[in-house]
LUMMI-293052 format. One line per field, with one value per atom (N, C-alpha, C): residue number from 1; residue in one letter; x, y, z. Coordinates in steps of 0.2 Angstrom, whole numbers, plus 5000, padded with zeros to 4 digits. Layout:
// residues N
num	NUM;...
residuo	A;...
c1	X;...
c2	Y;...
c3	Z;...
// end
This chain:
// residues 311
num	1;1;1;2;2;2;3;3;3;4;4;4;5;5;5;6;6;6;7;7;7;8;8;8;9;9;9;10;10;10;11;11;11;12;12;12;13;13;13;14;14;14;15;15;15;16;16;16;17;17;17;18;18;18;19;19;19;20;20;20;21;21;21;22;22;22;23;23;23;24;24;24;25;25;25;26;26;26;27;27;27;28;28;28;29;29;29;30;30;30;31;31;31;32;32;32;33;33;33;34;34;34;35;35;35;36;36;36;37;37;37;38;38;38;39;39;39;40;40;40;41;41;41;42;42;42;43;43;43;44;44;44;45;45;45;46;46;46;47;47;47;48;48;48;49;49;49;50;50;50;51;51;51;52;52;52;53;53;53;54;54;54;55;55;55;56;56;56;57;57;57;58;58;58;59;59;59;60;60;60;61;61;61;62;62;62;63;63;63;64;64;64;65;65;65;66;66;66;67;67;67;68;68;68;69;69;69;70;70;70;71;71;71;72;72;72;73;73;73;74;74;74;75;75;75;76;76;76;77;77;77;78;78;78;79;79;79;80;80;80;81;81;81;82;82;82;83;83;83;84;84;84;85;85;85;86;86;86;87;87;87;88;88;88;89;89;89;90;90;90;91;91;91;92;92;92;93;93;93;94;94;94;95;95;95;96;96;96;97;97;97;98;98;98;99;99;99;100;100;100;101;101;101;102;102;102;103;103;103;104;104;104;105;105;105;106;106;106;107;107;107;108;108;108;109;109;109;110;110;110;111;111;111;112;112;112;113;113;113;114;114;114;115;115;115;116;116;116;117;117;117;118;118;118;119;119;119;120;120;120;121;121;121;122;122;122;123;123;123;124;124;124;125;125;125;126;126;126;127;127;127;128;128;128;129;129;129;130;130;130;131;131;131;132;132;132;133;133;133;134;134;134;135;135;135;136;136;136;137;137;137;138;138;138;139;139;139;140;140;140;141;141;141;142;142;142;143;143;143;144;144;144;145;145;145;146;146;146;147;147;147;148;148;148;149;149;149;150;150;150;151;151;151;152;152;152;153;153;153;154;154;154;155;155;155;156;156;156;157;157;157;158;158;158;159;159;159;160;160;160;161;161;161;162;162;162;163;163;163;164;164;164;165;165;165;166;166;166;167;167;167;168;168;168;169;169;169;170;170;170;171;171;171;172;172;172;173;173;173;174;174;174;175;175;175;176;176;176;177;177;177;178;178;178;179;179;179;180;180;180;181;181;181;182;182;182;183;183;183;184;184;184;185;185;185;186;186;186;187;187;187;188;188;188;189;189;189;190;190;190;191;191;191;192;192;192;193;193;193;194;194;194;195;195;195;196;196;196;197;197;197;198;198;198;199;199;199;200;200;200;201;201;201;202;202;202;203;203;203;204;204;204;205;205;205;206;206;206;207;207;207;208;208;208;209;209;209;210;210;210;211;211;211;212;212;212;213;213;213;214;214;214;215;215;215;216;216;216;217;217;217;218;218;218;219;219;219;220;220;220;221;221;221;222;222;222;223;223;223;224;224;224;225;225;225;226;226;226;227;227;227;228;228;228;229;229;229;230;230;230;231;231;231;232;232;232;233;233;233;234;234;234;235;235;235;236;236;236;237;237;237;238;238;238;239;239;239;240;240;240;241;241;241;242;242;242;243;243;243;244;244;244;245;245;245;246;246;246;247;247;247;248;248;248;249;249;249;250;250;250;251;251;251;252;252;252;253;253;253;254;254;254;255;255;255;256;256;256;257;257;257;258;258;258;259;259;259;260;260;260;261;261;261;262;262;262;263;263;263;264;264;264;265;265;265;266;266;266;267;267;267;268;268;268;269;269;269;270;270;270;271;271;271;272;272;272;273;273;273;274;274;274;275;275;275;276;276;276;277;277;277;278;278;278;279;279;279;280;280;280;281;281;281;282;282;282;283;283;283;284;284;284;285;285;285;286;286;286;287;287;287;288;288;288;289;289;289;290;290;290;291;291;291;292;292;292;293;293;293;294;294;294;295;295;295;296;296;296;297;297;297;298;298;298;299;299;299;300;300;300;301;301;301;302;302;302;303;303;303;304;304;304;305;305;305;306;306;306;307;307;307;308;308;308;309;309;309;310;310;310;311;311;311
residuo	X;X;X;X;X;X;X;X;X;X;X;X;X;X;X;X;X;X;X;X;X;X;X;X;X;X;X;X;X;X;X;X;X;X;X;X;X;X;X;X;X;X;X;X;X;X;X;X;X;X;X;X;X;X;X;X;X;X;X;X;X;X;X;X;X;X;X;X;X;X;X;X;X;X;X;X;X;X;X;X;X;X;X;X;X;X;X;X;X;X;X;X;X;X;X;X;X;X;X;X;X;X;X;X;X;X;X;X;X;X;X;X;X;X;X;X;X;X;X;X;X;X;X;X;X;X;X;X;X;X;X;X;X;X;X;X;X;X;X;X;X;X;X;X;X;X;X;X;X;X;X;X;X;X;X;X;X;X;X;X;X;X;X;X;X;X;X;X;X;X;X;X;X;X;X;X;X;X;X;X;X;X;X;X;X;X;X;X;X;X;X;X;X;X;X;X;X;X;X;X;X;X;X;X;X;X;X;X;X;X;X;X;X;X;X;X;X;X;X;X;X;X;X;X;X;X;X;X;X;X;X;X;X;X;X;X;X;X;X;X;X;X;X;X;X;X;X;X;X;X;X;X;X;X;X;X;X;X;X;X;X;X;X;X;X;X;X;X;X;X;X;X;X;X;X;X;X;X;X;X;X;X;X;X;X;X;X;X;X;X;X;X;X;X;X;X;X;X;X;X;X;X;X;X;X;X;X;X;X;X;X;X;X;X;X;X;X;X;X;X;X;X;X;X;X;X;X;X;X;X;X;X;X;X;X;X;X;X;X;X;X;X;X;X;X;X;X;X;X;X;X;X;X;X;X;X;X;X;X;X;X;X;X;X;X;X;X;X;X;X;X;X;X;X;X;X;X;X;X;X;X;X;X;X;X;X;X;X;X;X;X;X;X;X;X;X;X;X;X;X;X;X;X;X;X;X;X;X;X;X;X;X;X;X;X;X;X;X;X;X;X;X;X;X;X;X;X;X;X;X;X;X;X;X;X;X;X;X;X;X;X;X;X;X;X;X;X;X;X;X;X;X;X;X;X;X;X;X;X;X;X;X;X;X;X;X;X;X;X;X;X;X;X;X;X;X;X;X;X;X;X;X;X;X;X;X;X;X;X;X;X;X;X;X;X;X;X;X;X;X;X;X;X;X;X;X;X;X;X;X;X;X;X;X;X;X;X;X;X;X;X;X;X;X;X;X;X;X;X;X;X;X;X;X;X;X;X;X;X;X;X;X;X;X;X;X;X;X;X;X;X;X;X;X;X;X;X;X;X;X;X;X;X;X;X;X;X;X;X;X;X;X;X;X;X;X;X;X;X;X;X;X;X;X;X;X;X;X;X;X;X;X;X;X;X;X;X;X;X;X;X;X;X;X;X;X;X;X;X;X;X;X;X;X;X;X;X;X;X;X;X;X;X;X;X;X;X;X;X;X;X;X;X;X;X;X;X;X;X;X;X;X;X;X;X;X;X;X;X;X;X;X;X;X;X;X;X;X;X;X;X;X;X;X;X;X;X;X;X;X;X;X;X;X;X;X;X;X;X;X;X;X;X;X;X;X;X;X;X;X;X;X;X;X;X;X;X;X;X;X;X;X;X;X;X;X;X;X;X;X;X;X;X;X;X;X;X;X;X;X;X;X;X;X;X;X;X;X;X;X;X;X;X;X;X;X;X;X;X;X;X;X;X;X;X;X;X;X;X;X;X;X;X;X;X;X;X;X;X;X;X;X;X;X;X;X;X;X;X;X;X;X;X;X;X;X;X;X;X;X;X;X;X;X;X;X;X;X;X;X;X;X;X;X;X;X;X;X;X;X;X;X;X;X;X;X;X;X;X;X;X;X;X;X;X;X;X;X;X;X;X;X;X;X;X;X;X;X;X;X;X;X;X;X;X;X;X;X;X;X;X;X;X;X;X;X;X;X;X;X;X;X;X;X;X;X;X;X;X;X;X;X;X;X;X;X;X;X;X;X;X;X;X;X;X;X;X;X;X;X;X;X;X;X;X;X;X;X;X;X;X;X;X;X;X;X;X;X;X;X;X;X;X;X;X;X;X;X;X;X;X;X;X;X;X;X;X;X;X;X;X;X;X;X;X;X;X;X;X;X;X;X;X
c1	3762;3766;3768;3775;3776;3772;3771;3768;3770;3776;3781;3781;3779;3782;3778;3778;3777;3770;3765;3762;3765;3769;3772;3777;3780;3786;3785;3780;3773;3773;3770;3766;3775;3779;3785;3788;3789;3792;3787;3781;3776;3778;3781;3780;3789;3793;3798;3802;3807;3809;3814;3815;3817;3824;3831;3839;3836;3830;3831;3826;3821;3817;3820;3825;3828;3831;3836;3839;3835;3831;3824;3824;3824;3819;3824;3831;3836;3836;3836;3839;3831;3827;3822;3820;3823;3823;3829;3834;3839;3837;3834;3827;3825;3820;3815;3820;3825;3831;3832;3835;3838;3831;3827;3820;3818;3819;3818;3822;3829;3834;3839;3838;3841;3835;3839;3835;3835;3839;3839;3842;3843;3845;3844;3849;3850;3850;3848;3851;3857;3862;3866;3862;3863;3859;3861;3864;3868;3866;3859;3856;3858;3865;3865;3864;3865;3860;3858;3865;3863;3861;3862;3856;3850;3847;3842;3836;3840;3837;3838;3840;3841;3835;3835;3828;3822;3821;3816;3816;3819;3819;3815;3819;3817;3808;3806;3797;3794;3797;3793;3793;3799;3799;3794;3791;3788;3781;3780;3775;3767;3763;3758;3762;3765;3767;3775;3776;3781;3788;3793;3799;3803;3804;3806;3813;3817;3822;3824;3828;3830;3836;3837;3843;3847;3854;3861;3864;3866;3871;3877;3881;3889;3889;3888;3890;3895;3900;3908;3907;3903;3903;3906;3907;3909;3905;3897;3894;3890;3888;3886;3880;3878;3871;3865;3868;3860;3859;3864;3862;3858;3861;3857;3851;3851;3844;3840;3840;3840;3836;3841;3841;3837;3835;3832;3824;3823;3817;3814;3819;3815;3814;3818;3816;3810;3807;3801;3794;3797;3792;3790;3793;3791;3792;3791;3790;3796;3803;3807;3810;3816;3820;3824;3830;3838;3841;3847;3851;3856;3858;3867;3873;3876;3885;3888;3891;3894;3900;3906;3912;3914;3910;3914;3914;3909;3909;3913;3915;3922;3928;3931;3935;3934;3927;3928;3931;3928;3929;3936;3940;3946;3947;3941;3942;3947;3945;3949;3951;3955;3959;3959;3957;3961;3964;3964;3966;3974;3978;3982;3979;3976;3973;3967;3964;3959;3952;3952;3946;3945;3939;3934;3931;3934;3929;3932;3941;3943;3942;3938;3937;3931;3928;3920;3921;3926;3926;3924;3928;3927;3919;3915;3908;3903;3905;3900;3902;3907;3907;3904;3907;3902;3895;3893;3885;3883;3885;3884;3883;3888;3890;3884;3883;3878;3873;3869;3861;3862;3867;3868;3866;3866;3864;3867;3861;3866;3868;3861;3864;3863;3868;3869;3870;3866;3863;3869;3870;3875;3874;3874;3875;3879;3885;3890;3889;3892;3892;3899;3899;3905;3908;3906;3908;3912;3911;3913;3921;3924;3933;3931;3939;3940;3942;3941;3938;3932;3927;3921;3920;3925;3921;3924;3927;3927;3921;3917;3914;3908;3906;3896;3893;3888;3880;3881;3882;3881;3891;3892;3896;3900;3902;3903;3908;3906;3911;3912;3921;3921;3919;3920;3920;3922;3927;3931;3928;3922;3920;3924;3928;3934;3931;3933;3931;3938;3938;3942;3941;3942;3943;3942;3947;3948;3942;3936;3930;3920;3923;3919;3917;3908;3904;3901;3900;3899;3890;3889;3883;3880;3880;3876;3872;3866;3859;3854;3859;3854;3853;3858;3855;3861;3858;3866;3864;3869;3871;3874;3869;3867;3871;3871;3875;3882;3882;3888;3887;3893;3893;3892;3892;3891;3895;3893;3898;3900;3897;3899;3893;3893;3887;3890;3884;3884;3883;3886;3886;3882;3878;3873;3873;3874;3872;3869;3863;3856;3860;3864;3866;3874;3873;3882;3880;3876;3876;3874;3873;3872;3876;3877;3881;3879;3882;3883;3876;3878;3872;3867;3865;3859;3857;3859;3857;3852;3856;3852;3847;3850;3840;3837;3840;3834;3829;3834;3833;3826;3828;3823;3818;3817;3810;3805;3811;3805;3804;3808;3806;3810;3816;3816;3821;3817;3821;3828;3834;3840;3842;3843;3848;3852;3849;3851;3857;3864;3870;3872;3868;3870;3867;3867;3863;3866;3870;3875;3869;3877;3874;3883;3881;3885;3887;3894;3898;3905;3905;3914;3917;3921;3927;3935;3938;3945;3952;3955;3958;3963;3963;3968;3969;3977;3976;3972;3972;3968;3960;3958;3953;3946;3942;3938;3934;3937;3934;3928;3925;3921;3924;3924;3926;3925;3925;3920;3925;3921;3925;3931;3930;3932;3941;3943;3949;3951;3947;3950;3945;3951;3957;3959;3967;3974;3978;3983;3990;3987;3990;3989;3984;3980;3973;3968;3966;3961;3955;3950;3941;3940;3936;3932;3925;3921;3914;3916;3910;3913;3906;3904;3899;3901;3894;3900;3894;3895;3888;3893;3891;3893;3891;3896;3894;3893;3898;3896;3898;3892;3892;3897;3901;3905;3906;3910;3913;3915;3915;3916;3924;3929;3937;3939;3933;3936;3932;3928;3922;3924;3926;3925;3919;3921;3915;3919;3912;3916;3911;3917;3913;3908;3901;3897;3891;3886;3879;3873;3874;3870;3868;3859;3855;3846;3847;3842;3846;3841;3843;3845;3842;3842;3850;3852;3860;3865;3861;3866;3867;3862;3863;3867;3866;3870;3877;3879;3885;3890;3885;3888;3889;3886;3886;3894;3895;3900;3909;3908;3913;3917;3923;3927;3930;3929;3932;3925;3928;3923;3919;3914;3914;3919;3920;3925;3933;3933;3939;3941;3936;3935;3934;3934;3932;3931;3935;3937;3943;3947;3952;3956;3948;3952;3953;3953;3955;3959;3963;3971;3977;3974;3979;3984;3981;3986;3984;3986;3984;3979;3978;3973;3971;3971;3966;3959;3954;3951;3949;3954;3951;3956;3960;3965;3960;3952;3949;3942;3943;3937;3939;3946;3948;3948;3948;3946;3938;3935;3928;3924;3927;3924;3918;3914;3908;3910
c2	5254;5252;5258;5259;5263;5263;5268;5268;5266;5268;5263;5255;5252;5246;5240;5236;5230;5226;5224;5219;5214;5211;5204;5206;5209;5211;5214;5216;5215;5209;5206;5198;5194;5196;5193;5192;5200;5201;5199;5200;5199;5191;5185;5177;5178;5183;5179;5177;5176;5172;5176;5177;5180;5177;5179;5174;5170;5172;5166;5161;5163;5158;5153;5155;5149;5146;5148;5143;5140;5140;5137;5133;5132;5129;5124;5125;5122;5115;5116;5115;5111;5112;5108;5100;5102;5098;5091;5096;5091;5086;5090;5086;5080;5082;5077;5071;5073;5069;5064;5065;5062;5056;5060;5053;5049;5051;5045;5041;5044;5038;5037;5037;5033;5031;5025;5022;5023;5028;5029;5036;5042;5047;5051;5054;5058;5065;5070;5079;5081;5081;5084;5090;5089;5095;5098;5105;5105;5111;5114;5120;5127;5126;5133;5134;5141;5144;5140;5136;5133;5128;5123;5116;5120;5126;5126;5129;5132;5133;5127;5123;5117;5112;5113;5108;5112;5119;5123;5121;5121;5118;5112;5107;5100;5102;5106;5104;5108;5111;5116;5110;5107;5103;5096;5094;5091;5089;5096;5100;5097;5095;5092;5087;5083;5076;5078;5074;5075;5073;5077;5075;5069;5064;5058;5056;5060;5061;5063;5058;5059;5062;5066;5072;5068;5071;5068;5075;5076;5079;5077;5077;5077;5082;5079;5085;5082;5090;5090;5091;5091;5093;5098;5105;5111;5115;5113;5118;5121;5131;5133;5132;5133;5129;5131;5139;5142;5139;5136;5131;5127;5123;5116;5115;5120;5124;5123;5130;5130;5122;5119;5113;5107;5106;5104;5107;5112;5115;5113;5116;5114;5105;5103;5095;5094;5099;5097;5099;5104;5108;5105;5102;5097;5090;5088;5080;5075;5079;5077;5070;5066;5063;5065;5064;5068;5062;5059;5055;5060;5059;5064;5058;5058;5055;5061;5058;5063;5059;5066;5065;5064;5064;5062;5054;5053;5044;5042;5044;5041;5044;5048;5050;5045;5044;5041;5032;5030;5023;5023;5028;5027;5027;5028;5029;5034;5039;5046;5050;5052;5059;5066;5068;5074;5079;5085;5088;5093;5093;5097;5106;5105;5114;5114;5107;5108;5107;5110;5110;5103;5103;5095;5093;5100;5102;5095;5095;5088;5080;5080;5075;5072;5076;5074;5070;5067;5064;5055;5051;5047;5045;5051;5048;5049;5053;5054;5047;5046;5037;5032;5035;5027;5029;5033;5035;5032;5034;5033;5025;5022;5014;5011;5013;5010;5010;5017;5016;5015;5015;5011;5016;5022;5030;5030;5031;5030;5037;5042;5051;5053;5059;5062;5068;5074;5079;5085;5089;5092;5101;5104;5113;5118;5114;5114;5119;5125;5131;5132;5133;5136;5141;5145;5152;5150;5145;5148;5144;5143;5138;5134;5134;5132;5124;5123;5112;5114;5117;5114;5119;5123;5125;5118;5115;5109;5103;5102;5099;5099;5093;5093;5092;5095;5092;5087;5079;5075;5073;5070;5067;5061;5057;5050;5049;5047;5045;5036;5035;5028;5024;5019;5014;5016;5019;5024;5031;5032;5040;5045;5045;5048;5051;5060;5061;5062;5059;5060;5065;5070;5076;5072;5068;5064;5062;5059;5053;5058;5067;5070;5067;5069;5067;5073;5075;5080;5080;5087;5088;5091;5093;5094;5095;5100;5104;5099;5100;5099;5092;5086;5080;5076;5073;5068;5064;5062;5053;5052;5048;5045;5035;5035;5026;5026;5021;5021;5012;5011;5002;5004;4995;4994;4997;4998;5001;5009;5011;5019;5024;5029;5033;5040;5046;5050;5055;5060;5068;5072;5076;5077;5087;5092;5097;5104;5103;5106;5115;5118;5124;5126;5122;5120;5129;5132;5135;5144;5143;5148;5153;5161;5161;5166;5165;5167;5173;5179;5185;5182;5176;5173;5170;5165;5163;5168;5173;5180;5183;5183;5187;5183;5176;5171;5170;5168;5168;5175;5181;5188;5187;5184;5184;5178;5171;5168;5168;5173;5174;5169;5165;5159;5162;5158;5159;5155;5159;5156;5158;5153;5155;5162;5165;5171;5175;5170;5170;5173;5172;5176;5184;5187;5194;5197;5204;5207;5207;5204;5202;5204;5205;5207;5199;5198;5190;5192;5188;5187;5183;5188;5183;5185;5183;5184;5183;5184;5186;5180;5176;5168;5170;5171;5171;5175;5180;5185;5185;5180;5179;5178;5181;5182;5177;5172;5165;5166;5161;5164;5158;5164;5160;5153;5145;5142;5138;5131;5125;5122;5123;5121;5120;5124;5128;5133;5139;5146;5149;5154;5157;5154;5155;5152;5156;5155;5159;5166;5171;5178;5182;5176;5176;5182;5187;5189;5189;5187;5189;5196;5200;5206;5206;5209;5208;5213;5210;5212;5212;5218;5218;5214;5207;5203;5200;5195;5191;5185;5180;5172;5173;5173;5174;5164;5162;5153;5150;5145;5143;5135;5136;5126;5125;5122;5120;5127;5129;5135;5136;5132;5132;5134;5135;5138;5139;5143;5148;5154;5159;5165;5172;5173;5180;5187;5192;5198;5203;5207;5214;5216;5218;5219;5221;5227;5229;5226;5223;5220;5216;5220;5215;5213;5213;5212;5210;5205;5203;5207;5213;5218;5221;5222;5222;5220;5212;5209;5207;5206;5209;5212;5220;5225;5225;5224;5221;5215;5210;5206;5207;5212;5214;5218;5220;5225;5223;5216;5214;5208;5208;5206;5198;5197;5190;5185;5179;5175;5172;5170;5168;5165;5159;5154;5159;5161;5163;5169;5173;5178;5173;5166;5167;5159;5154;5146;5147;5147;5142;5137;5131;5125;5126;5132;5131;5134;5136;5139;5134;5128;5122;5123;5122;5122;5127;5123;5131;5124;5118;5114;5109;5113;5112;5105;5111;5107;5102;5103;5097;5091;5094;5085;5083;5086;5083;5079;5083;5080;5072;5072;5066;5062;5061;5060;5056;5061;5057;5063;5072;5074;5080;5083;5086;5087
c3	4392;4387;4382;4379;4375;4369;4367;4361;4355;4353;4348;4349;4356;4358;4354;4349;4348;4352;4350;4357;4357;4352;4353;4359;4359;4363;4370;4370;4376;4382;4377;4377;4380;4376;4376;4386;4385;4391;4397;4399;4401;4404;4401;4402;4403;4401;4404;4410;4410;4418;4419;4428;4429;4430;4430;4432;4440;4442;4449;4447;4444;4441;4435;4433;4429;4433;4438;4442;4445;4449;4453;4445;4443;4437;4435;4435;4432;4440;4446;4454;4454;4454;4454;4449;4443;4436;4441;4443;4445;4449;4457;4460;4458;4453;4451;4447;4444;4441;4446;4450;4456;4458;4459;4461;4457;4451;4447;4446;4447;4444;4449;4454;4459;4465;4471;4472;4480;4484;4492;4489;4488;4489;4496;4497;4502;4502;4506;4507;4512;4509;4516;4519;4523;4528;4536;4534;4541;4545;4540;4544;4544;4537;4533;4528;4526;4521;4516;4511;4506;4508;4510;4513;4514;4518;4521;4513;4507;4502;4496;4496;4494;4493;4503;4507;4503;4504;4503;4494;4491;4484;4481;4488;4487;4490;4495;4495;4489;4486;4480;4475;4475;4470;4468;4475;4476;4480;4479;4483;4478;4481;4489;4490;4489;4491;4496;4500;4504;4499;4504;4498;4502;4496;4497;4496;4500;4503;4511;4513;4520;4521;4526;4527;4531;4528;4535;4536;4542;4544;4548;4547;4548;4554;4561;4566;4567;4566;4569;4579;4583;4588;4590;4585;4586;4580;4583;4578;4581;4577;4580;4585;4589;4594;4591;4587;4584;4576;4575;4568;4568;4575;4576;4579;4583;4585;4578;4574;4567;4564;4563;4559;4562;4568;4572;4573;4572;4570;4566;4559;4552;4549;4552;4554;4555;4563;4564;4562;4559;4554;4548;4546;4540;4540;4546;4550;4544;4544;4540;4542;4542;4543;4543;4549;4549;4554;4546;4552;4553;4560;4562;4562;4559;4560;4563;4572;4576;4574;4573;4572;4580;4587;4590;4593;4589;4591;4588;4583;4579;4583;4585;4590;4597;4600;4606;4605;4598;4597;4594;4592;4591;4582;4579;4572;4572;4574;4573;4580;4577;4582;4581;4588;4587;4583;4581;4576;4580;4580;4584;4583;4579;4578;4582;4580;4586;4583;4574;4570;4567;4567;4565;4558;4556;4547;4543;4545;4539;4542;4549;4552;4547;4546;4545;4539;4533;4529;4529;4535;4537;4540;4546;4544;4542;4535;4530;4525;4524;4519;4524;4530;4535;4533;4535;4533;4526;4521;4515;4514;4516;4515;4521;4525;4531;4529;4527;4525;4516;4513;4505;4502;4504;4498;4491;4484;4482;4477;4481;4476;4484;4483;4490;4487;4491;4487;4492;4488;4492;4490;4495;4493;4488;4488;4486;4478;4476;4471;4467;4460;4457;4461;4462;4463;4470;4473;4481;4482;4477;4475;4470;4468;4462;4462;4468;4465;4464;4467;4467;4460;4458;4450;4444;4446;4441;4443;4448;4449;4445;4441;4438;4444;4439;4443;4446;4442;4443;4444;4448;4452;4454;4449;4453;4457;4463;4469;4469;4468;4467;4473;4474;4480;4486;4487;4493;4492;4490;4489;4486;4483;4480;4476;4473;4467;4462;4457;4452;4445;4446;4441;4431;4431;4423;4424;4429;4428;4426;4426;4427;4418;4418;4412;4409;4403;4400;4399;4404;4403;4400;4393;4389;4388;4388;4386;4392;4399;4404;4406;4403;4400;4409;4412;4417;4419;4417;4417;4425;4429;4435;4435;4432;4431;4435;4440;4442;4443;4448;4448;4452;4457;4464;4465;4476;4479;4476;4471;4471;4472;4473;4472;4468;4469;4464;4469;4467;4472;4469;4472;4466;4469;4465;4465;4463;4464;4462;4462;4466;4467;4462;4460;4455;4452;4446;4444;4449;4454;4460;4461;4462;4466;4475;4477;4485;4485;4478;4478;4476;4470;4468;4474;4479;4485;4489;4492;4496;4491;4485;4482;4484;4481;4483;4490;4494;4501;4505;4500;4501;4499;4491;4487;4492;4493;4494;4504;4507;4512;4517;4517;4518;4524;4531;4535;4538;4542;4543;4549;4551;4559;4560;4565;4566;4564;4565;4565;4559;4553;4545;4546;4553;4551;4559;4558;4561;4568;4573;4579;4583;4591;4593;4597;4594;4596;4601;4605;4605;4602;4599;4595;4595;4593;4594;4587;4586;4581;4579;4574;4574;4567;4563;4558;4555;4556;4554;4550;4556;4553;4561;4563;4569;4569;4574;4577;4582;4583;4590;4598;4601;4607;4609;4611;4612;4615;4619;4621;4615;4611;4604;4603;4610;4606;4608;4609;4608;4611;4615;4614;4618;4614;4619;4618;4625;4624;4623;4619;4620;4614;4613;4608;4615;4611;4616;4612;4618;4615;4616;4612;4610;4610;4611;4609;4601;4597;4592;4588;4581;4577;4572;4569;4567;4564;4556;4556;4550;4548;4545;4538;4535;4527;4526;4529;4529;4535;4536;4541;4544;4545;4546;4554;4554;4562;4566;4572;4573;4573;4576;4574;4568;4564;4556;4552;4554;4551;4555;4549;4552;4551;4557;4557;4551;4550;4546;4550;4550;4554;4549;4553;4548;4551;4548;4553;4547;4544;4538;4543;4545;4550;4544;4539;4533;4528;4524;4520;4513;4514;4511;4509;4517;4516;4515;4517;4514;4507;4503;4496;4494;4496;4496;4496;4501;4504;4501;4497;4495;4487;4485;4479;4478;4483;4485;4487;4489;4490;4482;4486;4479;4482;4487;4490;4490;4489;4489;4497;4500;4508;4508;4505;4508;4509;4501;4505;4508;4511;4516;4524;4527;4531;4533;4529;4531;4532;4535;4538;4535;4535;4534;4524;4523;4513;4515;4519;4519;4521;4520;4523;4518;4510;4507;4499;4493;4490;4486;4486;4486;4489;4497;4503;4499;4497;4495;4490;4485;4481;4484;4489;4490;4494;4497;4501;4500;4493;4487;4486;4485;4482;4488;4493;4500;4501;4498;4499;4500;4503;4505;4502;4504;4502;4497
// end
C-alpha cells in the first residue's frame, strides 16, 4: 500500500467488482428473474460460445440445486459435427434435458423447402415457434448481445413475442435500474437475454477466467474451405463448392458458430484463448459481420427476421 494511500481506499478497492463480475452479476439476477416469474422457460442452446456460457451461467446461478430449465436446439442439419459433438457432451455432463427441432422434418413433411443458396440459418424460424407453441414455453432464454448487429442492439432484456412470435420494436418496455416486466397474454411468450449488455471481448475474458471449455472450431485449426462471396466457407454436403469454387486447406478458426452454408472461417493462428483476446481486441468488424452471410441478405436482413419470430 502507498504510503499517502487512504485505508478507506484500501478497504474500498480491496471489495470491488471487477467489469465481468458485474456482468455475471447482472446475467445471473436475469436467471433467477426468469424462474421466478415464468412458468416453463426454456435455453436455446446450440453448442456455441454464447449458449455454452449462458448454460454455465445458468449452473452458477443455481448452484447446489440443478437448473430448472430445459434446453432447445434448432438443428438446421448443416451444423458443424464438432458443435454437436460439443453440445451433446455437455448435455451429458450435467444430466441436462435438450429438445432438437430438426429443420429437416419440416422439409421432409413439406412444411418447408429448400433454400436456392442452399443455407438453412432462415429456415430455423418455423421450428423454433412449433417448438415453442408444442411444449407452451413461455421465456426462451437466447444468447443474443448488443454489440453483435444493430436489431439486436434495440432489443431488452426482456422481450415480448406476440402470438405469431413476432417482435415488434414500438412494444419494447423500459428497463429501468434493472427492474422487467415479464407479463404477456396468452399465446405470447418472452425472449429473454441474460447477454444483452456483453460484448464478443467480455465473452472470451470470460470464457479464460472461468476456464469454460468450447468446441475446438473457435481455436486456429487447419480446415478446408473455399471462397463464396468473399467470405471462407467450409466444404461440406451442404452445398459447396460448386461450379469454379475451389477448396484449400486453410489456417482458419469461427469467431461465430451457425449453420455451415453461412458461417464463415477467418484466417487465424489464435490457438488460446489468450490470443484470441488479443486478436479480438484488435479487430474493428463485428463476428457477425466479419463472417455470416445470412446478414448480408439485405441491409435489414436481421430484424425483418426478428419480426418473423426469429432468435
Amino acid at each position: 500500500m502507498p504510503a499517502n494511500q487512504p485505508v478507506a481506499e484500501v478497504e474500498k478497492d480491496a471489495f470491488a467488482l471487477s467489469h465481468l463480475d458485474v456482468l455475471e452479476a447482472e446475467a445471473v439476477h436475469v436467471l433467477r428473474e426468469v424462474a421466478g416469474e415464468f412458468e416453463r422457460p426454456v435455453i436455446l442452446f446450440s453448442g456455441g460460445k454464447d449458449s455454452i456460457v449462458m448454460l454455465h451461467l445458468a449452473l452458477k446461478a443455481f448452484w447446489p440445486a440443478p437448473v430448472p430449465f430445459v434446453l432447445l436446439h434448432v438443428d438446421t442439419g448443416h451444423n458443424f459435427p464438432e458443435v454437436i459433438e460439443h453440445r451433446d457432451r455437455v448435455v451429458a455432463a450435467h444430466g441436462l434435458r435438450l429438445h432438437v427441432a430438426r429443420v429437416q422434418d419440416f422439409i421432409d413433411d413439406g412444411r418447408l423447402r429448400e433454400r436456392p443458396d442452399g443455407t438453412r440459418n432462415p429456415l430455423q424460424t418455423v421450428p423454433l415457434l412449433d417448438a415453442i407453441d408444442s411444449h407452451r414455453f413461455d421465456a426462451v432464454f437466447g444468447g443474443g448481445r448488443r454489440d453483435e448487429e444493430k436489431a439486436r442492439a434495440k432489443e431488452r432484456v426482456f422481450s415480448v413475442r406476440d402470438e405469431f412470435g413476432a417482435w415488434d420494436p414500438r412494444r419494447q418496455r423500459p428497463e429501468l435500474w434493472s427492474l422487467y416486466n415479464g407479463r404477456h397474454a396468452p399465446g405470447e411468450h418472452v425472449r429473454v437475454f441474460p447477454l444483452s449488455n456483453w460484448t464478443e471481448l467480455d465473452v472470451w475474458q470470460y470464457i479464460e477466467r472461468e476456464d469454460i471449455d468450447l468446441p475446438e472450431i473457435y481455436y486456429a485449426h487447419k480446415r478446408q474451405v473455399f471462397d463464396r462471396g468473399g467470405m471462407w466457407l467450409a466444404a461440406g454436403d451442404w452445398g459447396g463448392p460448386r461450379g469454379d469454387e475451389r477448396s484449400q486447406w486453410r489456417l482458419v478458426r469461427y469467431r461465430t458458430v451457425g449453420d455451415m452454408s453461412c458461417t464463415g472461417a477467418v484466417d487465424s493462428d489464435a490457438a488460446t484463448n489468450a490470443d484470441i483476446i488479443a486478436e479480438i481486441a484488435a479487430s474493428a468488424v463485428t463476428e457477425r459481420g466479419a463472417t455470416r452471410a445470412d446478414d448480408r441478405l439485405s441491409e435489414a436482413a436481421m430484424e425483418d427476421r426478428k419480426r418473423e419470430g426469429y432468435f
